[in-house]
C-alpha positions in Angstrom: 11.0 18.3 46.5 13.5 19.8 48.6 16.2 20.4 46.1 17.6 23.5 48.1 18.0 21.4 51.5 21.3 20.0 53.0 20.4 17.1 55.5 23.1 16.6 58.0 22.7 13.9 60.8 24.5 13.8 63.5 25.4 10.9 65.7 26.5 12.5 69.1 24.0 10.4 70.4 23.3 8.7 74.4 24.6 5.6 74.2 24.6 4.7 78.3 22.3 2.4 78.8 22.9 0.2 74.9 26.7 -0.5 75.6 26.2 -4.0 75.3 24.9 -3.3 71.3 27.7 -0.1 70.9 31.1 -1.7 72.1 32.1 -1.8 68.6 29.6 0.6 66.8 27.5 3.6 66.9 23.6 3.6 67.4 23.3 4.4 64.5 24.2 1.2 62.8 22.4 -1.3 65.2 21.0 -3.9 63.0 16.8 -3.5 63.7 13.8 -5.4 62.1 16.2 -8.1 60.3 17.7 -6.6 57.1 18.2 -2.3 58.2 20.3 -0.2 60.2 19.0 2.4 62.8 20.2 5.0 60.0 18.1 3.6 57.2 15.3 5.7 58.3 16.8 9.1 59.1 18.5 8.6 55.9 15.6 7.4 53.4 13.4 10.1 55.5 15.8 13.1 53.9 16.0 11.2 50.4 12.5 10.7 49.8 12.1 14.1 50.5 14.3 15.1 47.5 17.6 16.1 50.0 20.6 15.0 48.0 23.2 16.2 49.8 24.1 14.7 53.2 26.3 15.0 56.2 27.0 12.8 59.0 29.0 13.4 61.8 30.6 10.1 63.7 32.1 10.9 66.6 33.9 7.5 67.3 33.3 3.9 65.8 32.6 4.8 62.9 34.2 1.3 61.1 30.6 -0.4 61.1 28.6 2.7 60.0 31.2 3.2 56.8 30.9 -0.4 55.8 26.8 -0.1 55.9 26.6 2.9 54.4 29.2 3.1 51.8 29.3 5.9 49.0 25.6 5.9 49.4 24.4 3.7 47.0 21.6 2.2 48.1 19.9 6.4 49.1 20.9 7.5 45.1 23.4 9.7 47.3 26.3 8.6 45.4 26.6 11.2 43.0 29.4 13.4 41.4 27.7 16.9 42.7 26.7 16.6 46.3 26.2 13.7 47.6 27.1 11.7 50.9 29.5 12.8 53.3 31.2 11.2 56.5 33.0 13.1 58.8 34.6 11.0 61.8 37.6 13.3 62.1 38.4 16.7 63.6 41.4 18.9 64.1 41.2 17.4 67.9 40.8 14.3 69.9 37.0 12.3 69.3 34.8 13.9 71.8 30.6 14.2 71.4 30.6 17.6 70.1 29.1 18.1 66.7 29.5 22.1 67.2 33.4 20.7 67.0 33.0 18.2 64.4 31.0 21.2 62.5 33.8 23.9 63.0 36.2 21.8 62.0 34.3 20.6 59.0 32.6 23.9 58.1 34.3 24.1 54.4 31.4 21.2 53.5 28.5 24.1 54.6 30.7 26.8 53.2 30.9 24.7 49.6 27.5 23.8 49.4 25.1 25.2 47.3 22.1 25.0 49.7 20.7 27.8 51.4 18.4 25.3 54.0 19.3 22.6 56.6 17.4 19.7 58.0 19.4 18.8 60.8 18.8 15.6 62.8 19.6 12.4 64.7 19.4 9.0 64.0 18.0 7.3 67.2 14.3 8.4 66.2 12.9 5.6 63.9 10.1 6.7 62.3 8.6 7.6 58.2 8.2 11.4 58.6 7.5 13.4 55.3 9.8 16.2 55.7 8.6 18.4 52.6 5.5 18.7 55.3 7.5 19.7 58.0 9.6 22.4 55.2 6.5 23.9 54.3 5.4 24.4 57.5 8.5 26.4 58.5 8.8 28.3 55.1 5.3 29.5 55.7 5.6 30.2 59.8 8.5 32.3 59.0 10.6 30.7 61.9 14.5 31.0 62.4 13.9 27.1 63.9 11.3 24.8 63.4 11.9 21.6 65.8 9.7 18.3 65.4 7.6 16.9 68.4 6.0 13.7 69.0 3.1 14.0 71.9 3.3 11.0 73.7 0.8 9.0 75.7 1.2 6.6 78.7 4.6 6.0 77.5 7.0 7.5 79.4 9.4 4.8 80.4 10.1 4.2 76.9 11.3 8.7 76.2 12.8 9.0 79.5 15.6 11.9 79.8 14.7 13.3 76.6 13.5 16.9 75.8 10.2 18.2 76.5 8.7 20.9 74.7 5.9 23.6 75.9 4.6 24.7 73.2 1.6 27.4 72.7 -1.8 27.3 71.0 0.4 29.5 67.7 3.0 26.5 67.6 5.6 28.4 69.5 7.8 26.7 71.6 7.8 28.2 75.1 9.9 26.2 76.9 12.1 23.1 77.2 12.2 20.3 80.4 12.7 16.9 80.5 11.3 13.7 81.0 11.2 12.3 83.6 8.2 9.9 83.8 5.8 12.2 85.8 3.3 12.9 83.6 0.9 11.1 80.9 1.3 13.4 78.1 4.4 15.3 77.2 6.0 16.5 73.9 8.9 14.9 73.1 11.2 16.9 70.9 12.5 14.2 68.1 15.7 16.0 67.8 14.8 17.2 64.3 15.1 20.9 63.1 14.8 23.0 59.7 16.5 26.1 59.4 18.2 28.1 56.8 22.5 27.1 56.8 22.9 30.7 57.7 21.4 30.4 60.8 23.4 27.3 61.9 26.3 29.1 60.7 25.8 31.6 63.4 24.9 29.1 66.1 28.4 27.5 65.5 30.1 30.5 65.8 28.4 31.6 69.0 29.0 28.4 70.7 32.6 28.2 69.9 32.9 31.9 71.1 30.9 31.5 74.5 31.5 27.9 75.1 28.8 27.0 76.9 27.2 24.6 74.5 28.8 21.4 72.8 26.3 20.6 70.7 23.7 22.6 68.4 20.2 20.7 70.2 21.7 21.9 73.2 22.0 25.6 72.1 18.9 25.8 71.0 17.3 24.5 74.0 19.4 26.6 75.6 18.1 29.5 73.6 14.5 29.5 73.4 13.5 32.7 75.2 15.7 34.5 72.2 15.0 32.5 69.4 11.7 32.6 67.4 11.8 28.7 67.5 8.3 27.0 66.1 7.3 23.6 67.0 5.5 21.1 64.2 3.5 18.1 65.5 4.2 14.5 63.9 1.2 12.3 64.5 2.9 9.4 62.8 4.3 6.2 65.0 7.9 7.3 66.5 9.9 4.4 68.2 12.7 5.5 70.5 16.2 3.8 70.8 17.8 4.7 73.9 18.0 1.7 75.5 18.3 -1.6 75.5 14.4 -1.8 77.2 13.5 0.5 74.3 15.1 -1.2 71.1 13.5 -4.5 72.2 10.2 -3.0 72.8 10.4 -0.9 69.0 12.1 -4.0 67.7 8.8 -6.2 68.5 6.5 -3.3 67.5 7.4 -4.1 64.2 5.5 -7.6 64.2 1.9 -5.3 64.4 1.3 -4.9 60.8 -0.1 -1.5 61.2 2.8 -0.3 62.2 5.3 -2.1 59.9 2.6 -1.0 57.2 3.3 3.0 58.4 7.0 2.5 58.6 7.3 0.8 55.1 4.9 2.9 53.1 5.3 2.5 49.7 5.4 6.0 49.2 8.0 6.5 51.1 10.0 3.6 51.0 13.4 3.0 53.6 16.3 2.1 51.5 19.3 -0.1 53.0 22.4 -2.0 52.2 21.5 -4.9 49.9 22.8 -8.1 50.4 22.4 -11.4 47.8 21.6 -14.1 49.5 19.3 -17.1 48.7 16.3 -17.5 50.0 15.6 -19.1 54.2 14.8 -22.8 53.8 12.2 -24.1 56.3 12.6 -27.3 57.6 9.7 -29.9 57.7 10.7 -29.5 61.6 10.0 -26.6 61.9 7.5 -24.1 63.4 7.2 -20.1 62.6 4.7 -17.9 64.3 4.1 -14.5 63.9 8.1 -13.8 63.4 10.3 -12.0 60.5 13.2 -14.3 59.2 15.4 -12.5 56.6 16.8 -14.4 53.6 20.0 -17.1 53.9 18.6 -18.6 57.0 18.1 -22.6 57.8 14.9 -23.0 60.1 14.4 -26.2 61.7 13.1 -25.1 65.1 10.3 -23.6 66.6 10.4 -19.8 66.1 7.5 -17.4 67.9 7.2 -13.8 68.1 11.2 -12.8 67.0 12.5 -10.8 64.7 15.7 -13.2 62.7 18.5 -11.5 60.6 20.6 -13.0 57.9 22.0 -16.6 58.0 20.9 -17.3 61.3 21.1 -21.3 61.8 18.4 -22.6 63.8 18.6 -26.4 64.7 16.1 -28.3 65.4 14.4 -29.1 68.8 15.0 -25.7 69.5 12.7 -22.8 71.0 13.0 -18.8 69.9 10.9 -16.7 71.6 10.3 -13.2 71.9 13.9 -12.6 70.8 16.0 -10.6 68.1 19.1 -12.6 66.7 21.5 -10.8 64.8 22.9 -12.1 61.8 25.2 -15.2 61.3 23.9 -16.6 65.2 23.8 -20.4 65.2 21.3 -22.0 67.8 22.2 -25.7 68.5 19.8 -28.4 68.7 17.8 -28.2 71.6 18.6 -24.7 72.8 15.9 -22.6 74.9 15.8 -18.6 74.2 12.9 -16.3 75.5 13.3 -12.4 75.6 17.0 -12.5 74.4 18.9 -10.3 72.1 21.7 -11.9 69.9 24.1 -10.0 68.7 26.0 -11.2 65.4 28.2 -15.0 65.7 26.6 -15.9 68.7 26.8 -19.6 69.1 24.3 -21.5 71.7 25.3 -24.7 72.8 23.2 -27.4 72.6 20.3 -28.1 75.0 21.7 -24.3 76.7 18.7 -22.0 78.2 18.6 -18.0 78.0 15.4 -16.7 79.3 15.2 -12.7 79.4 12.8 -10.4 81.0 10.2 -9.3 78.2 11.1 -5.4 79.6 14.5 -6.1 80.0 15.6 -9.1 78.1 19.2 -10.6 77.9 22.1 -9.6 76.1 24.7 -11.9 74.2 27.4 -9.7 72.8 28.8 -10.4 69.5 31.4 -13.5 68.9 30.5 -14.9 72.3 30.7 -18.2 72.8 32.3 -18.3 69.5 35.7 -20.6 68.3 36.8 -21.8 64.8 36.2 -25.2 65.9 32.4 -24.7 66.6 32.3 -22.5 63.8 33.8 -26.4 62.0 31.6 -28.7 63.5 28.3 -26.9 62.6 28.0 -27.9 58.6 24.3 -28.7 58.7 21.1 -29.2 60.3 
């Protein structure tokens, strides 16, 4: 157990191309596969790996994220010594610099008792065992170890991320980017173990140079004179830095291979609990290779989608290929293929959405949404 690592995570994340699901909150807290966050996994990743002391950083939005997360209750991270911390505020203006956020924030590395960081993002959703990846970098004797995914025949899905070139002794050589020309490339998973000392230092040195605004940068600005080691996951890694990309790791968890790997009961992912009674199926209804969270009312044909909590489906309707977030009401006789919901979405009656299944539509929250509607819908 890694009782002697601090896990911070930070959330100065690309969030270009997935405006339409961050207008009101950070990647981080995208609702994914029904019931989580995008942070469950990051999170539960440092837990189960015995890390019980944990920073994020939030550089704006951070309303949704504090609400999900809480004191950290549902990660045992609510605790009198250590524990989770949330640091949205600086002694300047919001920007997407954690080196700032750090600085400005650096009594919470100063106080803690830890001598080693895991430091890492949240957009990477995968079950990694980081006491593995620890070991490895204890025993390389490393000032950086940084985790890499080599990827296949999926470039469209990592594009604009890091590349790593990496030697036959694991040492990172170099750093590029993707940019869809080749077949096989490591991609860096913007995950790194080094002692707090180290990161210290890197803080410092930014601030005095400012040439870097965030500590992934510096190191990939750095390789040539850091002794920076690279440790191979061979686990399944889903990318969210898109919209394209969230869809397509959203429906990967309907393989139950994959949604085996990702929910191991080893290494469980922990998330906000809600009590809600259980989904009642309608004798109208028809369900197909889909999730459906608790609290919903299914009368309707559902295939292939992923449902979150007290979604209304009427019947006479058609869900296909889509993700609705939670509290979405679908009127009777309403068509959706390839869509994305987000939450109190209400779909008129007999109304059509039909998304592309690499680039499906986007209903942003509360659209189409009055207190009248809200009313009128009692039942199925």
């Amino acid at each position: 157990m890694l009782t002697n690592y601090l896990g911070i995570v930070s959330l100065t994340e690309n969030e270009n191309r997935l405006k339409s699901l961050t207008a009101t909150r950070p990647l981080a807290s995208i609702p994914i596969f029904g019931r989580y966050r995008v942070i469950d996994f990051v999170l539960s990743n440092l837990v189960n790996a015995g890390v019980t002391n944990v920073g994020i950083l939030v550089p704006t939005k951070s309303r949704s994220l504090i609400d999900h997360v809480g004191t950290g209750k549902p990660w045992d991270l609510n605790r009198k010594v250590d524990g989770l911390y949330i640091f949205n505020y600086s002694y300047e203006p919001p920007s997407t610099s954690d080196i700032k956020l750090l600085k400005s924030n650096m009594e919470f590395l100063l106080r803690s008792k830890k001598e080693m960081v895991i430091f890492a993002s949240s957009y990477m959703i995968c079950n990694i065992d980081f006491e593995d990846v620890a070991k490895f970098h204890e025993e390389s004797g490393a000032e950086v170890t940084v985790v890499y995914k080599k990827i296949a025949n999926e470039d469209e899905f990592f594009l604009e991320l890091p590349t790593l070139i990496i030697d036959q002794n694991s040492n990172v050589m170099g750093v590029g980017k993707n940019i869809g020309r080749r077949t096989t490339v490591n991609i860096s998973l913007d995950m790194f173990v080094l002692s707090k000392e180290f990161l210290i230092d890197c803080i410092l040195t930014c601030l005095e140079n400012g040439n870097c605004t965030t500590f992934r940068d510096f190191i990939y600005k750095n390789v040539q004179n850091i002794n920076l080691k690279a440790y191979e996951f061979k686990g399944y890694v889903g990318c969210i830095n898109s919209i394209s990309s969230y869809f397509k790791v959203s429906m990967d968890m309907l393989n139950v291979d994959i949604q085996r790997e990702l929910f191991s009961k080893q290494r469980p992912i922990y998330t906000k609990s809600n009590d809600s009674p259980p989904t009642r199926y309608f004798s109208t209804c028809e369900v197909e290779n889909s999730f459906i969270s608790n609290g919903c009312l299914i009368a309707g044909k559902v295939k292939n989608s992923i449902i979150s909590r007290g979604v209304i489906i009427e019947k006479d309707t058609i869900v296909e290929n889509s993700i609705i977030f939670s509290k979405c009401i679908i009127k009777n006789g309403a068509i959706l293929k390839n869509v994305i919901l987000d939450k109190n979405v209400v779909i008129d009656e007999n109304a059509t959405l039909i998304g592309h299944n690499k680039n499906p539509l986007v209903m942003e929250k509360q659209s189409f949404i009055n207190l009248s509607q809200l009313k009128e819908v009692k039942r199925i």
